[in-house]
N, C-alpha and C positions, 0 to 999 in steps of 0.2 A: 514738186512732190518730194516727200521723204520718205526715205527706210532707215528709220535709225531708232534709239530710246533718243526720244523728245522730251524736255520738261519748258515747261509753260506757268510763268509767273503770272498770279493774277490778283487785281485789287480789287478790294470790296467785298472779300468774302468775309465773313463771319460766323456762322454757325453750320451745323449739318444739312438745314436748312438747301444754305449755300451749294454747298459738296453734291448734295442729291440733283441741285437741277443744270449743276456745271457737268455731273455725271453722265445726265441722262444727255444731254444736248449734246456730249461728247461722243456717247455711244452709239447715235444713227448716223454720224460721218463713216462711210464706208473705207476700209482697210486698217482702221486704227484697232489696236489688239493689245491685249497686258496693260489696259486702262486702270492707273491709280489715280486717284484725287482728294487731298484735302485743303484742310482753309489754307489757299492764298498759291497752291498748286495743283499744276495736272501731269502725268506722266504717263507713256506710252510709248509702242514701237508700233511701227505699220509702214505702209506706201499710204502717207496722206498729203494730201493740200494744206498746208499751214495757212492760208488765207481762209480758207473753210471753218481751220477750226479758231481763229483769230474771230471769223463772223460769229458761230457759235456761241461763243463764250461773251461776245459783247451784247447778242440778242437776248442774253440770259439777264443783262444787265449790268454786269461788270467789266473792267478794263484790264486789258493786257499789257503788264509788265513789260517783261520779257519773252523772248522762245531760244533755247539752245538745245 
């Protein structure tokens, strides 16, 4: 788990398209809060599971970069 501002590198995004469904998938992981996201990142602070939102973000269909 973390409590920190998270940024989360991601490939494959492309358009708002993108953004909207990286957004929403990101939004029903529980504790994540002050969710920003555009092409190619995501940002937030909360007590989350980075595995969670690693799954999240690849069910959406694209791949994770990075996380720091």
């Amino acid at each position: 788990m973390s409590f920190r501002m998270t940024t989360v590198k991601i490939a494959g995004m492309s358009c708002n398209h993108c953004v909207m469904g990286v957004k929403r998938a990101l939004s029903a992981i529980p504790g994540i809060q002050n969710l920003e996201v555009k092409v190619g990142e995501a940002r937030f602070d909360g007590n989350v599971d980075l595995e969670a939102v690693k799954a999240a973000i690849e069910d959406e269909g694209y791949q994770v970069i990075s996380v720091a």
